[in-house]
Structure formats: structure tokens, C-alpha cells
Backbone as a ProteinNet text record, in pm:
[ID]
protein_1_A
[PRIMARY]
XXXXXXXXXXXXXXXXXXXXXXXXXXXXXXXXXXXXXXXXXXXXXXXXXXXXXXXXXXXXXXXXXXXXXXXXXXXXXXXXXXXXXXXXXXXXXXXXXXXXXXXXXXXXXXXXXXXXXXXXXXXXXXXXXXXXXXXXXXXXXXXXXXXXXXXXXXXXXXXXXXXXXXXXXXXXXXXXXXXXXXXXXXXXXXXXXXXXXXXXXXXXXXXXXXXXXXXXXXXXXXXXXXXXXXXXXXXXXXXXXXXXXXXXXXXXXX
[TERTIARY]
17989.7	17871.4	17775.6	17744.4	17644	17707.9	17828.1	17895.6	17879.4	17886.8	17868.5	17778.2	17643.2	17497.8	17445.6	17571.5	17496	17452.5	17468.2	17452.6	17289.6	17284.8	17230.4	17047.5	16975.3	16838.5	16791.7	16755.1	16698	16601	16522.2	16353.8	16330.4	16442.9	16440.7	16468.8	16548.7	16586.8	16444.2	16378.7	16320.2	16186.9	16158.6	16096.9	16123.8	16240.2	16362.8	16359.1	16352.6	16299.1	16191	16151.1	15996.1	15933.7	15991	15978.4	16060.2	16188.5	16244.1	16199.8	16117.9	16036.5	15869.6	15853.1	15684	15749	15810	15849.1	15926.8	15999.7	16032.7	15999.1	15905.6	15774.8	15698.9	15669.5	15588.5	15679.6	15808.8	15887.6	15907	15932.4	15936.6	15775.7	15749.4	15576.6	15495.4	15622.7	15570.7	15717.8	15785.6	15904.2	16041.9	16006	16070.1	16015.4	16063.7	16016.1	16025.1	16096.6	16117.2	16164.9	16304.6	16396.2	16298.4	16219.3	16192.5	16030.6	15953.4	15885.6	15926.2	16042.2	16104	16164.6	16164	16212	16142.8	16020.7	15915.3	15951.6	15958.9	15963.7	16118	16186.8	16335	16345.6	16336.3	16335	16281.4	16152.1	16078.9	16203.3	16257.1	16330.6	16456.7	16530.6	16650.7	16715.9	16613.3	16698.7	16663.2	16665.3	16693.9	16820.3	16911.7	17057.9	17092.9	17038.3	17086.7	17009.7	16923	16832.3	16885.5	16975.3	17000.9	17087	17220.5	17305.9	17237.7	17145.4	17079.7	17002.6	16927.2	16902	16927.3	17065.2	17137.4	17186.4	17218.3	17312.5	17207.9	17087.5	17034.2	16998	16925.3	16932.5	17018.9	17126.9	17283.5	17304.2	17227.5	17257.5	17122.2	17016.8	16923.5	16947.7	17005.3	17018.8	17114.2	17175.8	17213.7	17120.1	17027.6	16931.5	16818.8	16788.9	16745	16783.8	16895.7	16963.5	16970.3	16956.9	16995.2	16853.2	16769.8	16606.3	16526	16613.4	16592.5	16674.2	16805.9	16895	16875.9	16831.5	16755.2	16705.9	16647	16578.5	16620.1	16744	16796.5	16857.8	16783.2	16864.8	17000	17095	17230.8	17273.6	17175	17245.2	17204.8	17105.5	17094.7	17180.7	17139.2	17298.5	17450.1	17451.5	17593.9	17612	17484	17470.8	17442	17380.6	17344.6	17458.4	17529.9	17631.2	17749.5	17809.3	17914.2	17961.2	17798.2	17828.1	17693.1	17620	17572	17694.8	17789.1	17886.9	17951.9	17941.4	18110.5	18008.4	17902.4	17772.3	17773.9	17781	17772.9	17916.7	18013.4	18095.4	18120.1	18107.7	18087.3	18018.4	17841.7	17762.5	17746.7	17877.8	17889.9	18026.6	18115.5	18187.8	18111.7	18034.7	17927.3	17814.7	17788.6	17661.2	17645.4	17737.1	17737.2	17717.2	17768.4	17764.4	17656.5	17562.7	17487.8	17372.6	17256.9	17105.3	17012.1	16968.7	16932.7	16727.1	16693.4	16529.7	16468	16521.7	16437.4	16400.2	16490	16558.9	16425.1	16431.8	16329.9	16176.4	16140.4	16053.9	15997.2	16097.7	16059.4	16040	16120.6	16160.1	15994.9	15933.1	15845.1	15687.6	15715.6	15590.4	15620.1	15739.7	15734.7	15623.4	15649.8	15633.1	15496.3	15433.7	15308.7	15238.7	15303.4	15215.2	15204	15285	15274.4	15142.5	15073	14951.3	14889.6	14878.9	14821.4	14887.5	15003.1	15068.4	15059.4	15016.7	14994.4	14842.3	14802.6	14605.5	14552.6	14615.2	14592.1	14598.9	14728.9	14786.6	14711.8	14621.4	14567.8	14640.7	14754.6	14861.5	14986.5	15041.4	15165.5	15283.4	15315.2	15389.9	15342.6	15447.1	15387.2	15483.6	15627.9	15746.5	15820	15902.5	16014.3	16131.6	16206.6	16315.6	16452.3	16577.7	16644.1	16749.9	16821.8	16931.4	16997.2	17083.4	17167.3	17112.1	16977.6	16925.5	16942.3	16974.7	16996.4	17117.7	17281.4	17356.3	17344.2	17264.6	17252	17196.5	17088.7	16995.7	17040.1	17154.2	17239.6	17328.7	17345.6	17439	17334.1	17256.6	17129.1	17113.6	17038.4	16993.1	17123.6	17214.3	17372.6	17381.3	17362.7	17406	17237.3	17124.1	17006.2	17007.4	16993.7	16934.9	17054.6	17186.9	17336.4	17291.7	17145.8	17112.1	17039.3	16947.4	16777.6	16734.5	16837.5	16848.5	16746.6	16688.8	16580.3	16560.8	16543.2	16546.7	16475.4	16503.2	16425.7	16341.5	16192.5	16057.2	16074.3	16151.6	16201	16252	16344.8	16384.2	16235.9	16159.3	16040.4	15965.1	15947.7	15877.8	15982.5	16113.5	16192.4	16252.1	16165.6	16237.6	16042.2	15953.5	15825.7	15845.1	15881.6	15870.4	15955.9	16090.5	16154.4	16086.4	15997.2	15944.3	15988.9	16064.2	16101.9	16006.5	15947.8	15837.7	15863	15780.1	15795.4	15899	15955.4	16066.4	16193.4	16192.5	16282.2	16321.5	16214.7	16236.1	16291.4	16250.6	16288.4	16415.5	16460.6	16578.1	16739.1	16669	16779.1	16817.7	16718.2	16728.3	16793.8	16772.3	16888.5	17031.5	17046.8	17181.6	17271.7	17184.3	17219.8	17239.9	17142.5	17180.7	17259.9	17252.8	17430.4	17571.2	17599.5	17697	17715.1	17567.4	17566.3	17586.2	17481.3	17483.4	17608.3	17694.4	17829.6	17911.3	17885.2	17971.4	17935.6	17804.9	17698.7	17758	17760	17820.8	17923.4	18029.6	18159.2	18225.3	18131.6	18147.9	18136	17981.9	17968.3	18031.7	18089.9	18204.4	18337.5	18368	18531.5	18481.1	18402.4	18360.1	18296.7	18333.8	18285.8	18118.3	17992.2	17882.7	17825.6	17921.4	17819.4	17925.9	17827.2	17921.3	17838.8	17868.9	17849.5	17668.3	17629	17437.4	17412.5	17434.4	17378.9	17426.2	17519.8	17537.1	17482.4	17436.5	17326.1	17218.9	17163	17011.6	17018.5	17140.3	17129.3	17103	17209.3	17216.4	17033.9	16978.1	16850.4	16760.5	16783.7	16674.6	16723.6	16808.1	16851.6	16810.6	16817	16763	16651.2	16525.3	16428.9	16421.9	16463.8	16385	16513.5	16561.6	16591.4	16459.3	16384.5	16271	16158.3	16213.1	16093.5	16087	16218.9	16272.3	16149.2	16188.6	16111.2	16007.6	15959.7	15780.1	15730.9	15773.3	15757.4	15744.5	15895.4	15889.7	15776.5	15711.9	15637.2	15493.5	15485	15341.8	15340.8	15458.9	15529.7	15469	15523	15500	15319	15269.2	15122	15052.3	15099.8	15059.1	15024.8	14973.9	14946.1	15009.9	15070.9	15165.4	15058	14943	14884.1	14872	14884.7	14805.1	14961.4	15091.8	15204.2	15198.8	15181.2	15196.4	15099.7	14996.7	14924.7	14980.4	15033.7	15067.7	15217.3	15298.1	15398.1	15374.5	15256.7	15243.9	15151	15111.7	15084.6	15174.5	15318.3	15446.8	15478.9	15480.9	15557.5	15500.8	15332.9	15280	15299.1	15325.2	15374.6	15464.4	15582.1	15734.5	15727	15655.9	15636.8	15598.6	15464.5	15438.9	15530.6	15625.8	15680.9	15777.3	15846.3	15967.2	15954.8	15766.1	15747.3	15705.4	15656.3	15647.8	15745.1	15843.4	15977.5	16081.8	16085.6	16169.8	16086	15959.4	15901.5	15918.5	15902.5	15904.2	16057.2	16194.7	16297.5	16316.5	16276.6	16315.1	16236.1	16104.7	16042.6	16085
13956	13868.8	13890.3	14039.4	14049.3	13971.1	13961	13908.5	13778.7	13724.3	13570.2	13552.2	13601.2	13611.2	13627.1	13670.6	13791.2	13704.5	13616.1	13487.1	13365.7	13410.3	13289.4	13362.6	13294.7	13386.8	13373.1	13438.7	13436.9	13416.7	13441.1	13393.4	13226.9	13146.5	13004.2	12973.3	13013.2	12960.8	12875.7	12967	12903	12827	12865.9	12794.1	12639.4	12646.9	12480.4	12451.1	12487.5	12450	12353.7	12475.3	12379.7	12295.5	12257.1	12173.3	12039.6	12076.2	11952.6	11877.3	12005	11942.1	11867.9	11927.8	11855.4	11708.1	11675.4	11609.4	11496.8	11514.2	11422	11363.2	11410.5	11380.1	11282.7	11291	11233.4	11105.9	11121.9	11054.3	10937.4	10964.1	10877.9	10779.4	10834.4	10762.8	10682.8	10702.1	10537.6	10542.7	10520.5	10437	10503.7	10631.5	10705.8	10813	10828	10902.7	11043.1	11108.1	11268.5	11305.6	11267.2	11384.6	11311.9	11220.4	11191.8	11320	11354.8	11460.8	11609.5	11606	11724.6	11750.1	11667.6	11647	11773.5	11775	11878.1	12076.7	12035.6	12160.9	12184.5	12188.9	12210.4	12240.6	12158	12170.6	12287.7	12365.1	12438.1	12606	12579	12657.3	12671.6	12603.9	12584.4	12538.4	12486.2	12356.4	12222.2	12174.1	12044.7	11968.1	12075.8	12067.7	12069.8	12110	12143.4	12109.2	12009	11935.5	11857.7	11763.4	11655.1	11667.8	11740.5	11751.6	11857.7	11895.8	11984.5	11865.1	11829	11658.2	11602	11551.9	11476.4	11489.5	11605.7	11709.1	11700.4	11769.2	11753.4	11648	11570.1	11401.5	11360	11366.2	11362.9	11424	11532.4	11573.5	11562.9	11498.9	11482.9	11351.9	11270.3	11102.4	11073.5	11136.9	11080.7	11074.4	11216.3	11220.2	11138.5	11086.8	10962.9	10854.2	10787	10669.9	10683.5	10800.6	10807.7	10739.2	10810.9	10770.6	10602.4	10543.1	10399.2	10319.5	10355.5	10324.6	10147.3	10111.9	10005.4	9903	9962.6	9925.5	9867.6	9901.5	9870.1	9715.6	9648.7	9544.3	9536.2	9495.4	9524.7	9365.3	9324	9212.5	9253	9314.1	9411.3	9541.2	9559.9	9696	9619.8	9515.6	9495.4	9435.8	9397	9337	9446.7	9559.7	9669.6	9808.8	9821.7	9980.7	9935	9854.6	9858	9856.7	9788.8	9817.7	9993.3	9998.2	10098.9	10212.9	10225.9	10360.5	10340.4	10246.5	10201.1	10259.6	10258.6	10318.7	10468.4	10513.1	10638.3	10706.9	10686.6	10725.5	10721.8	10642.3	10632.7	10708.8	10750.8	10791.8	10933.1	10986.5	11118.4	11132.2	11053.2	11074.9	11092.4	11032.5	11051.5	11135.1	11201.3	11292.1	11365.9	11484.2	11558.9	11506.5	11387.3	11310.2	11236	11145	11039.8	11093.7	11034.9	11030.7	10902.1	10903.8	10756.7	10768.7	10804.2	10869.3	10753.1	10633.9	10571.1	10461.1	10451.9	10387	10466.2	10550.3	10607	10590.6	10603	10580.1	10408.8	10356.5	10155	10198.2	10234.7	10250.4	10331.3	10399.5	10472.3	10372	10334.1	10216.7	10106.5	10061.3	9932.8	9989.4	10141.6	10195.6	10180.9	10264.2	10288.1	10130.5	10021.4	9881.9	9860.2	9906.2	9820.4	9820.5	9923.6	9928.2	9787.2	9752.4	9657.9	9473.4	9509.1	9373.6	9369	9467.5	9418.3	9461.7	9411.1	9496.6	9582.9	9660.2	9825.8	9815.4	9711.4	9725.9	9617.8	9533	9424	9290.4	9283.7	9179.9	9228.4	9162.7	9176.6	9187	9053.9	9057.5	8958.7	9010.6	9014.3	8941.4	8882.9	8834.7	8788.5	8688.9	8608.6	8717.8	8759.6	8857.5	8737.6	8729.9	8697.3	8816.7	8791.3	8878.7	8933.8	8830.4	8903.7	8958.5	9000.8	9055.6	9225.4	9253.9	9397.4	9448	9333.2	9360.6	9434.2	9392.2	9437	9546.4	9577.1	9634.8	9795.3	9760.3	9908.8	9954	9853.3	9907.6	10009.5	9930.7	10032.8	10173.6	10154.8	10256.8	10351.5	10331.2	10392.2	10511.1	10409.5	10472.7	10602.4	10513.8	10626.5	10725.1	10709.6	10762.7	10932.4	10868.4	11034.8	11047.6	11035.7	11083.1	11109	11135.9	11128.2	11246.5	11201.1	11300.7	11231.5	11124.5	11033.1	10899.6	10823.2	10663.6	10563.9	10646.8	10559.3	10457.6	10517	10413.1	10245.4	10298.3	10137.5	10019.3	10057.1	9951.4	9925.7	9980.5	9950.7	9829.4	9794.6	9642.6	9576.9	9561	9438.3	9432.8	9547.5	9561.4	9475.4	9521.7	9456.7	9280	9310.1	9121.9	9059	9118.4	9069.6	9046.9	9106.8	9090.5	9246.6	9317.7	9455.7	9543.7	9616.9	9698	9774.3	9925.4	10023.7	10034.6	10075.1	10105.5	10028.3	9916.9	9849.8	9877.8	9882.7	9955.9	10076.5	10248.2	10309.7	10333.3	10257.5	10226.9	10190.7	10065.2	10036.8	10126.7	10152.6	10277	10386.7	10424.5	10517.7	10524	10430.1	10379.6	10361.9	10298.2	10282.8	10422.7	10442	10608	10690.6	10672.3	10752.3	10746.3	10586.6	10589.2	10624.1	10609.9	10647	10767.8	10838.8	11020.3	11084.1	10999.9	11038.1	11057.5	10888.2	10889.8	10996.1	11011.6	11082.8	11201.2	11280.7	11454.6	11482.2	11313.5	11360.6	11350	11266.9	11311.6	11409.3	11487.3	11615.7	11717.5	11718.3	11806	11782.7	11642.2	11650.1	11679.8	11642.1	11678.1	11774.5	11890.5	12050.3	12090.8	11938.1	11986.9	12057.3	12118.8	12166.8	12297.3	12403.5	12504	12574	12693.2	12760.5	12765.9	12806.3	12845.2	12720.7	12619.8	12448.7	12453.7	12460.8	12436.5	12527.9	12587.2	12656.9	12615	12614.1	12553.8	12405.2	12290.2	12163.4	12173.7	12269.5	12283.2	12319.3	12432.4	12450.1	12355.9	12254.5	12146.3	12064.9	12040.6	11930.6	11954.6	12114.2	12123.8	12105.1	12156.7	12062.9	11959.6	11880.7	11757.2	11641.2	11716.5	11723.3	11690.7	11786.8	11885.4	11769.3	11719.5	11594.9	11504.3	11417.8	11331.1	11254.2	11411.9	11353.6	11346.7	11463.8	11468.9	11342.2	11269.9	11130.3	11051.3	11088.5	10925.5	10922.7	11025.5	11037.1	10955.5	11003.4	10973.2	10830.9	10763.8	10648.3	10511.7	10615.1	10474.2	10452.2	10587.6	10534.1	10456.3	10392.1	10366.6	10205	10118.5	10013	9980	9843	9785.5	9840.6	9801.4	9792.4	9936.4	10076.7	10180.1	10197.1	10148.2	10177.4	10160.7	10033	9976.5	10060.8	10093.8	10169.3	10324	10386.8	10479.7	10475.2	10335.4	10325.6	10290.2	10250.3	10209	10340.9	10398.7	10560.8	10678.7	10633.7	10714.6	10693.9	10509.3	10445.3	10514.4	10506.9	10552.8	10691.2	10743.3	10935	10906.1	10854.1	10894.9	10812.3	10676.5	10669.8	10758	10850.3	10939	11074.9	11106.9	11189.9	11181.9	11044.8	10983.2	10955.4	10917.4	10955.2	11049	11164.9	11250.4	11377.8	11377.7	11413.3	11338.7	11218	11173.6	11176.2	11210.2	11216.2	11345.4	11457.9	11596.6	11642.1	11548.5	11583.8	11534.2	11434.4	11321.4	11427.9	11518.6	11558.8	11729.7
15258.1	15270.2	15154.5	15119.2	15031.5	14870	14887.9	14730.7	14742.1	14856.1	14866.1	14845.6	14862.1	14800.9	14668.3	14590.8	14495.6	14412.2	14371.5	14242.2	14297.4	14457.1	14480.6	14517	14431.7	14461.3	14658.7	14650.9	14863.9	14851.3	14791.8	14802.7	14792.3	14720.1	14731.9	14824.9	14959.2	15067	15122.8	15158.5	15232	15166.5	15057	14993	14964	15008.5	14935.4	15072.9	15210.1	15318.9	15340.9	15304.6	15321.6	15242.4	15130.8	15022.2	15108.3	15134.5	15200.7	15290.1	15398.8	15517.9	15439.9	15392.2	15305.2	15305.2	15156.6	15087.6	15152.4	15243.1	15337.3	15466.3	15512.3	15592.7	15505.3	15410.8	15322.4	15287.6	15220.1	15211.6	15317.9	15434.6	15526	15583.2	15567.5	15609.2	15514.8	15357.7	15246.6	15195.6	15296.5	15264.2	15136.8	15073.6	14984.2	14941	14833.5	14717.7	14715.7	14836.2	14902.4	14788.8	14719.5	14614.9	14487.4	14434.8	14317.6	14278.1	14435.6	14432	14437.3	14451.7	14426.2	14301.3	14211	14080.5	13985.4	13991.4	13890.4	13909.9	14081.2	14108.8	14129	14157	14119	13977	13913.3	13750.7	13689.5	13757	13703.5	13804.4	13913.3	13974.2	13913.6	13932.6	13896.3	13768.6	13726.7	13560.9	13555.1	13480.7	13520.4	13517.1	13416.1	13456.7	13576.2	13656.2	13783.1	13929.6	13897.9	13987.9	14028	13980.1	13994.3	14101.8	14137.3	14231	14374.7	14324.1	14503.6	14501.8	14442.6	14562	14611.5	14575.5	14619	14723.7	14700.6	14808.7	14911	14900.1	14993.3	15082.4	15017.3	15090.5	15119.1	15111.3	15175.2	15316.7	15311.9	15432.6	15567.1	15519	15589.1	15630.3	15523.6	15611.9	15754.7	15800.6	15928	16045.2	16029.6	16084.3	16093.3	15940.6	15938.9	15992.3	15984.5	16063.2	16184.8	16237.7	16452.5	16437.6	16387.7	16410.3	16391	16317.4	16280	16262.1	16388.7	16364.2	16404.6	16506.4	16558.5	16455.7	16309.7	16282.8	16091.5	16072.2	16040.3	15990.2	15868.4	15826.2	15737.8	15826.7	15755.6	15649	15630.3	15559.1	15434.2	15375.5	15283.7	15234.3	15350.1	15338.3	15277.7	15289.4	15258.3	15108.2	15090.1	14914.1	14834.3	14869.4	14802.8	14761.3	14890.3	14889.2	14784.1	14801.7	14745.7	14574.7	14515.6	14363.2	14371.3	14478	14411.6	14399.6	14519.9	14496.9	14434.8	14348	14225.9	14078.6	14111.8	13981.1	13995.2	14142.1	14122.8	14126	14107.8	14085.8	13932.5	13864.3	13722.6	13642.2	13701.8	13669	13681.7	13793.4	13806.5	13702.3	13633.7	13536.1	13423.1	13394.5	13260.2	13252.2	13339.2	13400.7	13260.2	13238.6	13127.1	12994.8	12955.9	12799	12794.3	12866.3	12857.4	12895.1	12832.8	12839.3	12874.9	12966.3	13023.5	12998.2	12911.5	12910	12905.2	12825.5	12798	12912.8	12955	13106	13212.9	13212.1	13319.1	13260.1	13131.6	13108.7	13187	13101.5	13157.5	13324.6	13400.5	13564.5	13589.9	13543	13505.5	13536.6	13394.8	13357.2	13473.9	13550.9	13640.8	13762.1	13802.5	13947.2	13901.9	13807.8	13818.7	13801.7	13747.7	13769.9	13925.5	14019.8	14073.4	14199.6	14161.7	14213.9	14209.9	14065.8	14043.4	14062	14089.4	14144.7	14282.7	14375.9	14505.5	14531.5	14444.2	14427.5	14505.9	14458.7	14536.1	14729.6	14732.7	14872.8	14970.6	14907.3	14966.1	14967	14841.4	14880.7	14921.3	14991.5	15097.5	15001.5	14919.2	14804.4	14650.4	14598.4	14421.3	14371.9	14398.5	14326.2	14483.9	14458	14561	14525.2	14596.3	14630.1	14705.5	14672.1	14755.6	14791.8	14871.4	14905.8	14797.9	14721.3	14622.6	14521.3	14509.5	14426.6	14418.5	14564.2	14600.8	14562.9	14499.6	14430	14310.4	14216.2	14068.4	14098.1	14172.5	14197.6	14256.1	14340.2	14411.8	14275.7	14226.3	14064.5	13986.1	13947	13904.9	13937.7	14072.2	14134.3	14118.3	14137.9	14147.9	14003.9	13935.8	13780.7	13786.6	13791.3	13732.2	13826.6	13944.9	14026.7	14036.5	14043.7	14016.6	13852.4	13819.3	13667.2	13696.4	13751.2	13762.4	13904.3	14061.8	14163.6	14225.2	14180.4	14282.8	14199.4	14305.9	14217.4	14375.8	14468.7	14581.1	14583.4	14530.7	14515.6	14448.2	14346.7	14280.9	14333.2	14477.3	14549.3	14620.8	14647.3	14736.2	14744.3	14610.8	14543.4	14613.4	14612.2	14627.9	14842.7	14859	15001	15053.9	14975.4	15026.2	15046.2	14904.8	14861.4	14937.3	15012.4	15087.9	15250	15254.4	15363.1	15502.4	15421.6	15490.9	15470.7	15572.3	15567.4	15680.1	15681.8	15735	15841.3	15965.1	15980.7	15963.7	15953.1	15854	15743.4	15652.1	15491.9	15532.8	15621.9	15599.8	15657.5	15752.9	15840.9	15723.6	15676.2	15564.1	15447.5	15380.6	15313.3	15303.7	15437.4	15466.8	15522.6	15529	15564	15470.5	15342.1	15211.2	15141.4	15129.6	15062.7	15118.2	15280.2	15296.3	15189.1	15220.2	15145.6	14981.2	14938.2	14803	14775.1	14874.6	14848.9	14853.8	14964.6	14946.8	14824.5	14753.5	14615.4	14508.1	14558.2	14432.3	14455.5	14579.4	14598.9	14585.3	14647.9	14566.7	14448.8	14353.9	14171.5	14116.5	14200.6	14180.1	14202.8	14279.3	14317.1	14246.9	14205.9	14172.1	13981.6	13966.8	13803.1	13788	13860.9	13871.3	13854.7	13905.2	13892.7	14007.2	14096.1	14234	14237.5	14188.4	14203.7	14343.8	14406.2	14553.4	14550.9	14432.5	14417.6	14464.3	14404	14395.3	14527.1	14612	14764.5	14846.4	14866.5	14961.6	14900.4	14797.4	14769.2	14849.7	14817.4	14901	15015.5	15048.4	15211.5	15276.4	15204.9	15246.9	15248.9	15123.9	15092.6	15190.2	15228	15327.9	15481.4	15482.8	15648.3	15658.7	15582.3	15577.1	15584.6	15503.5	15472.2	15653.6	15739.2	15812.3	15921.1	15900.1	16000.2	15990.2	15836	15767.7	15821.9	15841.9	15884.4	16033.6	16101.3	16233	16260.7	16214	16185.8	16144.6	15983.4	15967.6	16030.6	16124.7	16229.7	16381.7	16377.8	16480.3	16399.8	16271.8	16228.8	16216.7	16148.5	16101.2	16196.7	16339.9	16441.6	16457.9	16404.4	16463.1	16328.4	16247.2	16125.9	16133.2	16072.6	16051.1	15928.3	15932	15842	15665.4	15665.9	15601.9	15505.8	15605.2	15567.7	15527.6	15570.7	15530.8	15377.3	15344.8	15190.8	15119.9	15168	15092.4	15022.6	15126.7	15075.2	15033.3	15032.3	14969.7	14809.3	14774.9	14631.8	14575.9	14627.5	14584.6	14538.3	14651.7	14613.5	14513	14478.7	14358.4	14243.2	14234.3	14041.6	14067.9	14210.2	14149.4	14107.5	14156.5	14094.2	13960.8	13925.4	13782.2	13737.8	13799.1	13661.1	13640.2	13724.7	13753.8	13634.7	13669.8	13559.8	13411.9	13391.9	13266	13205.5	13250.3	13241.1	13209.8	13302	13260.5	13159.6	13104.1	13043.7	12880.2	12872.5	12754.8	12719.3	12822.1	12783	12726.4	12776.7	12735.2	12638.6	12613.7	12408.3	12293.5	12357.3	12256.1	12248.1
[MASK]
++++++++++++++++++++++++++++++++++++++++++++++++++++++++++++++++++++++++++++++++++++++++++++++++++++++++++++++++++++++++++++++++++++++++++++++++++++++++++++++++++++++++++++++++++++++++++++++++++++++++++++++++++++++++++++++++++++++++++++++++++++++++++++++

């Protein structure tokens, strides 16, 4: 037992706990953004080589828990325009993980989140752009490719799940249904292209039982919320994880 340990620090256990439980509590109660706030601090723990797959991992293993919880609530006609090119992206995107640099890409993804304060005027308009269905095609391709690059990409669908008229347990219902199947493709690239070695799987595993713990706490606060105070603090998530994304993608070009 102690050899199975010996590589993996213990003082992160539970620290990556309770980061999961924060962060996904939070996550759930504006619609995302749990692994894109865990982005800074992982990075500063672990790497940033090595952020990307304990996110994943982790949110991988917190979403079922998510779906029992909103399972109801759930729009699947979305779900079905969205999964199927996003896991054909992340399977790709976990072949290229090691060779490719997507910075500038997050920067733009970056600058969209943090506008969009100002396209729904600081949460006083409902929506900002017409959304149709097949828009969530291109859109799961996307998210597919940055996000098995990035270890968070959530907030970005947010604008197009608003404008569609999906909001709070709907938005967070679909969401996670979706990212099941993605997180799947995403952990098993990581694994068959040797990025998740035993350290990176107990750190997931920890971040995931949290953000587990998150899950529900959220959905308790979730229901007492007003559509309104929802959007609000869903377009607050959005300019963090913009500034998060530009912030990190400037510090790596320079």
C-alpha cells in the first residue's frame, strides 16, 4: 500500500476534495464552469501538463450524479445534435493533445465569455442572438476538440443554451448528459494515448468525489433560485472563465 502511494502527494487528497465540492456547487447554480475554475489552481498544483486529464477525469465521474438529479429535466433533442460530433472531436483531440497548441483559440473563446455580460446587459435581457437546434452540431465539435485541450470549455455553450430558451435546470440537466458521453471519449484518449498515468487517477478520483458532494448541495440551492438570479450568476461564471482562459493562454504564448 505504502508503494502505491509513494509517487502520489496526500496532502492534495483532500484538498482536490474540497475544491471539487466548492467548485461544483458553484458550478451547478450558474449552469457550468466547475473544471474551467479549477483550471488556475491545478496548474499551480500539478502542471498544466497535467490539468487537463484530472478534470476531466474528474467531471467524468461526478456527472452521473448529476443526471440522477436532473434527470427529469433534461432536453434530449439537444443532446442528440450535440454528442455525437463532440466525441468524434474528443477523440481526435486526445490524439493530438501532446503536438498542438490551441492559445489563440482560447484567447477569442476568452474575449466572447467576458462580452457577454454586456450582450445580455448585465442579465436584464433574456437573450442576445436566435439559436436553432443544429447549431449545437458544430458547436459539440468545438467544445470536443478545445475543451480535451483546455480540461474546461463548459460556460461557452451557455450563451447558446440561453438564447435557446434552456435555462436553469434544463441547462444544467442537458449539460450533463452531454458531457457524460464526452468525458468518456475525453478519459478514454487519455488513457489509450498514455496521458493518465496512476498520480493523475487518484487526484481525478478525489476531484470527482467532491465535486460529487457539489453536485447536490447545488441542486438544493438551484431550486430556490429565480430564473433571473440564475442568469445572473451564469454570466458572472462566463467573464471568470473568460478571464481565466485569457489569462492562461497569454501567460503560455509569452
Amino acid at each position: 500500500m505504502s508503494e502505491f502511494f509513494s509517487e502520489i502527494s496526500l496532502f492534495y487528497l483532500p484538498l482536490l476534495f474540497v475544491l471539487g465540492a466548492a467548485t461544483f456547487t458553484l458550478s451547478t447554480i450558474s449552469g457550468g464552469g466547475g473544471a474551467m475554475m479549477q483550471i488556475p489552481i491545478l496548474n499551480f498544483l500539478i502542471g498544466t501538463s497535467q490539468t487537463a486529464p484530472v478534470i476531466n477525469l474528474g467531471a467524468l465521474i461526478s456527472r452521473p450524479s448529476r443526471i440522477i438529479i436532473f434527470w427529469k429535466h433534461i432536453e434530449w433533442k439537444v443532446f442528440w445534435y450535440f454528442v455525437p460530433a463532440a466525441v468524434a472531436a474528443a477523440i481526435l483531440a486526445g490524439y493530438l493533445f501532446a503536438s498542438v497548441k490551441i492559445l489563440w483559440i482560447q484567447i477569442i473563446v476568452g474575449l466572447f465569455l467576458v462580452s457577454t455580460v454586456f450582450q445580455y446587459k448585465f442579465g436584464k435581457q433574456a437573450r442576445s442572438f436566435p439559436v436553432k437546434l443544429w447549431y449545437f452540431t458544430p458547436l459539440g465539435f468545438f467544445i470536443g476538440i478545445v475543451g480535451t485541450f483546455t480540461g474546461g470549455m463548459g460556460p461557452i455553450l451557455n450563451p447558446f443554451f440561453l438564447n435557446a430558451g434552456i435555462t436553469k435546470e434544463e441547462l444544467v440537466g442537458t449539460k450533463a448528459a452531454q458531457s457524460l458521453f464526452l468525458g468518456m471519449a475525453q478519459v478514454g484518449s487519455y488513457s489509450f494515448f498514455g496521458l493518465l498515468n496512476r498520480e493523475l487517477w487518484i487526484y481525478g478520483i478525489a476531484l470527482g468525489l467532491g465535486a460529487t458532494l457539489g453536485n447536490f448541495i447545488g441542486k438544493k440551492i438551484l431550486s430556490r433560485m429565480s430564473k433571473l438570479s440564475f442568469r445572473r450568476w451564469v454570466l458572472v461564471i462566463m467573464v471568470v472563465s473568460g478571464i481565466v482562459l485569457i489569462v492562461k493562454a497569454s501567460a503560455d504564448l509569452l
